[in-house]
C-alpha positions as CSV (number, residue, x, y, z in Angstrom):
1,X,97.1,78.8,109.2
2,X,95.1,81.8,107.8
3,X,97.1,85.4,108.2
4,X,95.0,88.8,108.7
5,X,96.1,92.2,108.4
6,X,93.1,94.0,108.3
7,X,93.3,97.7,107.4
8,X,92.3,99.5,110.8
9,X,93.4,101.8,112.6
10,X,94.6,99.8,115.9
11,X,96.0,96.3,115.6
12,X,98.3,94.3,117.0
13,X,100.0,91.0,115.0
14,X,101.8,88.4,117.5
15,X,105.2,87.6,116.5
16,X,106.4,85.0,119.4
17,X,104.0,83.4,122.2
18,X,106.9,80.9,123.5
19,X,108.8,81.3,126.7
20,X,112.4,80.7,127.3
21,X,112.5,78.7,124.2
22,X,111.7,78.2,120.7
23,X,109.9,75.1,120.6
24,X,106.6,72.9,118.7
25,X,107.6,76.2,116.2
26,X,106.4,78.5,118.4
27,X,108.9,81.3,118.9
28,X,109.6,83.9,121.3
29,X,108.0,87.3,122.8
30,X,107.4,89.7,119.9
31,X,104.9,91.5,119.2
32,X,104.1,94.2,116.6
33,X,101.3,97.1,117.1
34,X,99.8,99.1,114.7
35,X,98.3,102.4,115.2
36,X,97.3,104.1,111.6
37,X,100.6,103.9,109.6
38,X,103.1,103.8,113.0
39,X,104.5,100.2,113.9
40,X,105.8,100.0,117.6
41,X,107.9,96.5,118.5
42,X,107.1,95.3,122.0
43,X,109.5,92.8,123.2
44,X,112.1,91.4,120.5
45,X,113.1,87.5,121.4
46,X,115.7,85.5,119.1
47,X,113.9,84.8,115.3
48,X,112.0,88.2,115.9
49,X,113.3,89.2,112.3
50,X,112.9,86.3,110.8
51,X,108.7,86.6,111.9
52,X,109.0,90.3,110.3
53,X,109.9,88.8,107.1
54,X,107.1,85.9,107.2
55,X,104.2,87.9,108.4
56,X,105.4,91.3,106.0
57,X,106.0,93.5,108.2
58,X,109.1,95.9,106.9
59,X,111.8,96.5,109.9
60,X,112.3,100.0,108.8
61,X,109.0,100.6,109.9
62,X,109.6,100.2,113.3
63,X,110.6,103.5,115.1
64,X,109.8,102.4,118.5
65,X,111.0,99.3,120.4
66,X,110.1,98.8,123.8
67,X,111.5,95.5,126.1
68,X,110.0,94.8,129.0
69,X,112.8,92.5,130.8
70,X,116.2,92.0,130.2
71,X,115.9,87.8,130.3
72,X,117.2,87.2,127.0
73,X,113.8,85.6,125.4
74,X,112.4,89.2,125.3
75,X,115.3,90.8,123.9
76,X,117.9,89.0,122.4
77,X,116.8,89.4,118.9
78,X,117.4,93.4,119.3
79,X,121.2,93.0,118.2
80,X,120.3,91.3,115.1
81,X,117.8,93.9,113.9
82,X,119.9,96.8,114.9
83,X,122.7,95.8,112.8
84,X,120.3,94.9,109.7
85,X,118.8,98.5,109.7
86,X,122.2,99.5,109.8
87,X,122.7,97.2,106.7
88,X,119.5,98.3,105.3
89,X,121.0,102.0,105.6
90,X,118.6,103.0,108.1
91,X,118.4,107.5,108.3
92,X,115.4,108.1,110.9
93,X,115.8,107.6,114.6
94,X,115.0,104.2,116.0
95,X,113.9,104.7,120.0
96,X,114.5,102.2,122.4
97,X,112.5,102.1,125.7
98,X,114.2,99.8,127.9
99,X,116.0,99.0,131.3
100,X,119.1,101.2,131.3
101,X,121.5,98.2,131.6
102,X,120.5,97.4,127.8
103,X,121.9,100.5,126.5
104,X,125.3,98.9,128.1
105,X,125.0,95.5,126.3
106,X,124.3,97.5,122.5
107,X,127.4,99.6,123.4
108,X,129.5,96.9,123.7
109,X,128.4,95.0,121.4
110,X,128.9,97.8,118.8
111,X,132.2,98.3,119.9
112,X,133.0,94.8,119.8
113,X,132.3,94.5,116.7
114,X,133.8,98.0,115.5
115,X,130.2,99.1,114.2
116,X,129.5,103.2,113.6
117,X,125.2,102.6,113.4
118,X,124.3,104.9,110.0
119,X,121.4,106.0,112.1
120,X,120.6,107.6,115.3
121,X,119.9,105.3,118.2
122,X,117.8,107.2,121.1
123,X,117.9,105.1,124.3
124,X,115.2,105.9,126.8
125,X,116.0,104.4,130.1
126,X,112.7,102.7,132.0
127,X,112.2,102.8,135.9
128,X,110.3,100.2,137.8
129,X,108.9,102.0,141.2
130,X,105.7,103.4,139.7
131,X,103.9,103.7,136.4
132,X,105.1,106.3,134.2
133,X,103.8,108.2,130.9
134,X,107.6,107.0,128.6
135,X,106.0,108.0,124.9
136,X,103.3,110.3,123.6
137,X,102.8,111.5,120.0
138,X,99.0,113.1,118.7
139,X,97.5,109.4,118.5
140,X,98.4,107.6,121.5
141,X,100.5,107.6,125.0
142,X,102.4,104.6,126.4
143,X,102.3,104.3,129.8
144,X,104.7,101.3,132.3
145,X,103.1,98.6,134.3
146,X,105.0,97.8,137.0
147,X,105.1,93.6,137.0
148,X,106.0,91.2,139.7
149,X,109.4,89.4,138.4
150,X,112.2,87.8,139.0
151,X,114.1,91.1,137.7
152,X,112.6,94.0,137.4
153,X,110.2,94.1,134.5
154,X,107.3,96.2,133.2
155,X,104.7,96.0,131.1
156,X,102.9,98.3,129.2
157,X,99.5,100.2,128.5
158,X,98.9,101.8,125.0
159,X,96.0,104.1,124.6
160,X,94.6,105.8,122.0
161,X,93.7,110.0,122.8
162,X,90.1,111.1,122.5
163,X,89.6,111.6,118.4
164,X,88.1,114.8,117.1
165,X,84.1,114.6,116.3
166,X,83.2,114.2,112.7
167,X,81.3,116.4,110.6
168,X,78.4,116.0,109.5
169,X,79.2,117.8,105.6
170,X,75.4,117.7,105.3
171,X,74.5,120.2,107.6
172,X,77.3,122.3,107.8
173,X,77.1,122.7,104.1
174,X,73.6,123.7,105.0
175,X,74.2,126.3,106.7
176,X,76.9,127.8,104.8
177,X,79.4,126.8,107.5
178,X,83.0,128.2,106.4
179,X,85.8,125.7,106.4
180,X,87.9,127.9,108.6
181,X,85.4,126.6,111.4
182,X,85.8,123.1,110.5
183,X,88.5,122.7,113.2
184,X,86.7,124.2,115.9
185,X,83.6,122.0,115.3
186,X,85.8,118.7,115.6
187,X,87.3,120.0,119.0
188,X,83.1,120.8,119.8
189,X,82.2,124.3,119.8
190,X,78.8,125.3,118.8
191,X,78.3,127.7,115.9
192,X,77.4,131.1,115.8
193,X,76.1,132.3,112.5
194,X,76.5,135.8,111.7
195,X,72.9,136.6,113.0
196,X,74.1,135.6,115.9
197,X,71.9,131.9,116.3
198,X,73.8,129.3,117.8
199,X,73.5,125.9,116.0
200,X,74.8,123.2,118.2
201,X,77.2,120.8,117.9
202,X,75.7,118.0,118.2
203,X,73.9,118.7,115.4
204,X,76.8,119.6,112.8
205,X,79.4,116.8,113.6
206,X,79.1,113.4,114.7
207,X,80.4,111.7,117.7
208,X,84.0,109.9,117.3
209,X,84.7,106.5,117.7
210,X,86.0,105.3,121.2
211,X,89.3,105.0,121.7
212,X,90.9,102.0,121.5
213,X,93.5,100.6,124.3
214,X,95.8,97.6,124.5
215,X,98.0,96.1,127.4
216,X,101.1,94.5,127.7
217,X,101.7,92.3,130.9
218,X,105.0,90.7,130.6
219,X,106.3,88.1,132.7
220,X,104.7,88.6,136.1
221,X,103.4,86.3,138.8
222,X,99.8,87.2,140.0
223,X,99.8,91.0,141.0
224,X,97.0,92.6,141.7
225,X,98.3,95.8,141.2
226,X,98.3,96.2,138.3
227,X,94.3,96.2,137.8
228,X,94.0,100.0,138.0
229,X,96.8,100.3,134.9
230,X,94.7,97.8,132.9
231,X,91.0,98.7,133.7
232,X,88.4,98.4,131.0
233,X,91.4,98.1,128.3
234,X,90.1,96.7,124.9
235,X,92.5,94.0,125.2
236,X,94.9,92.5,127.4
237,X,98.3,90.0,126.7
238,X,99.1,88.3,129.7
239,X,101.6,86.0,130.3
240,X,100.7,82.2,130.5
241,X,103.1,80.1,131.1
242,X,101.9,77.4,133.7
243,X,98.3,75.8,133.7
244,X,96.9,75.8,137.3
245,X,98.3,72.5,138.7
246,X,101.7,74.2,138.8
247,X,101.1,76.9,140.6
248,X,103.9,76.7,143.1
249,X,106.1,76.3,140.3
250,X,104.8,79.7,139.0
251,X,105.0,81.6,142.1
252,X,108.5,80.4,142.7
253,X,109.6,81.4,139.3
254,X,107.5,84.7,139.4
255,X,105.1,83.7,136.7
256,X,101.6,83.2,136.2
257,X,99.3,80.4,135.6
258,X,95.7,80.4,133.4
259,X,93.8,81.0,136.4
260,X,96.3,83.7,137.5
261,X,95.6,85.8,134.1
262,X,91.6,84.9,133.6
263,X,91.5,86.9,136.9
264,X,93.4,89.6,136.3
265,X,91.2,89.8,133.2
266,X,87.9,89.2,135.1
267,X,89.2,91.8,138.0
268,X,90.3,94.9,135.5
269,X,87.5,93.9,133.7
270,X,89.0,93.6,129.9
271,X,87.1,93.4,126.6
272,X,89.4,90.4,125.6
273,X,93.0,88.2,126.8
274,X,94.6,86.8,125.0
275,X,97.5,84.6,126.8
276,X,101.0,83.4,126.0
277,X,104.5,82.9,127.1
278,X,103.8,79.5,127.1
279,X,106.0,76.7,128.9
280,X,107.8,74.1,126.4
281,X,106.3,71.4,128.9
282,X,103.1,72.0,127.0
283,X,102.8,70.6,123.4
284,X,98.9,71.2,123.0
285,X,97.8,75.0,123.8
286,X,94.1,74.0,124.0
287,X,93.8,73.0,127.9
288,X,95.3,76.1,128.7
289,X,92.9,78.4,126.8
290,X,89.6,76.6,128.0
291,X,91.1,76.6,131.9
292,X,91.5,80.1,131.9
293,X,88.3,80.5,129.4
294,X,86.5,79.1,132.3
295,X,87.0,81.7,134.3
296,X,87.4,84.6,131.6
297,X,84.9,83.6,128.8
298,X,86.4,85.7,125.9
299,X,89.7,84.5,126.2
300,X,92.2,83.6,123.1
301,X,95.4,82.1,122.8
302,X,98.1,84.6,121.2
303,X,98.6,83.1,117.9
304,X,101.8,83.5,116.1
305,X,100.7,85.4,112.6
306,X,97.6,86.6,113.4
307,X,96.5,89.9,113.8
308,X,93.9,91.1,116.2
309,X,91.3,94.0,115.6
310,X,91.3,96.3,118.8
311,X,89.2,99.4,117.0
């Protein structure tokens, strides 16, 4: 297997695409995205630090952690790499988004095991009635999906915020433009020389790239709801765990089958799926990819190791 970490701006490298269990070395939900030089851990199943270490991706990196579920395939590898940044002597804040029951189960687990954490731990407790904006910094905002589970569970929506125009050094160096209204162009006022002429700006700067976006469905059976969360995103995850012929096994477990996330995909219309959360029944990942790829054309398995491009 061939890994790529590309050096963009928004990209996200699969950790885990297994569900329930580790099996056929596949491993469970993690996932790592990248936005510039800030890492943000969705999901963190058993092994999820051992996958940091294959795949190079430092733990003390990771600032923001957000669990979807508490069934312990999406978060029981959280322990483990709390108490190795507390080895690794961890100072900055690490931020937890999660269900507010979590913030129980690392308390008593640090008190179990008589541990003062070196660093601050910031718990942010999710809710699961309606979507809600949880992080925002001056790249990006995170935003909940509210899924269809067996407990409650959410997803999530990460989108980039509208980048400043780019100038064009050309013509502002042209017309003698000073630096002091370099800031101003990017946000896109005009010019105003000091004869008074107005020189637009569509002619100083150029206009940014779009932004990119990237959703999270966690386990979920088929919910339409969610389509207005996830519309037009440049990629979507979406659980997979049954192929079609099990259908009523994945409505009575509150998952979802190929077909189930090609039409979410198709519905919201996405750039790209990619699916996971696969059952152990299935040894060979191919049928499910071209089921749902019949429906959804651009459709990709998650593949442990590999990062995906989403500029």
């Amino acid at each position: 297997m061939k890994y790529f970490f590309l050096a963009m701006g928004f990209e996200l490298t699969v950790l885990g695409n297994s569900s329930a269990t580790p099996v056929y070395n596949r491993n469970l939900s993690a996932q790592v995205l990248k936005v510039l030089e800030h890492f943000f851990l969705i999901d963190c199943g058993e092994g999820t630090q051992t996958q940091l270490r294959k795949f190079n991706i430092s733990i003390n990196k990771i600032n923001n952690v957000f669990i979807s579920h508490l069934h312990g395939d999406h978060y029981l590898g959280l322990l483990g790499l709390i108490s190795t940044m507390h080895l690794f002597n961890r100072d900055k804040e690490l931020h937890i988004f999660a269900h507010p029951d979590l913030e129980k189960i690392i308390n008593i687990y640090l008190q179990c095991s008589n541990t003062v954490l070196c660093y601050p731990l910031v718990f942010h407790s999710l809710t699961y009635d309606k979507s809600e904006k949880i992080y925002e910094d001056k790249n990006i905002t995170v935003n909940t999906i509210v899924l269809d589970h067996r407990i409650e569970c959410c997803g999530f929506v990460f989108k980039e915020k509208e980048k400043p125009r780019k100038i064009n050094k050309e013509i502002t160096d042209k017309y003698n433009i000073p630096v002091y209204e370099l800031n101003n162009l990017k946000k896109g006022s005009d010019y105003t020389d000091k004869k008074g002429n107005i020189i637009r700006n569509s002619e100083l700067t150029f206009a940014p790239s779009k932004p990119s976006s990237y959703a999270y469905c966690s386990d979920t059976k088929y919910c339409e709801s969610i389509i207005p969360l996830i519309k037009n995103v440049d990629m979507l995850y979406h659980e997979t765990t049954f192929m079609s012929e099990k259908q009523d096994i994945a409505v009575e477990k509150f998952h979802s089958t190929t077909i189930d996330a090609a039409d979410i995909a198709k519905k919201a219309q996405v750039k790209k799926l990619i699916i996971g959360h696969f059952s152990a029944r299935y040894k060979e990942l191919e049928p499910l990819l071209n089921e749902a790829k019949n429906i959804f054309k651009n459709t990709a398995i998650a593949e442990e190791g590999v990062t995906y491009n989403i500029s």
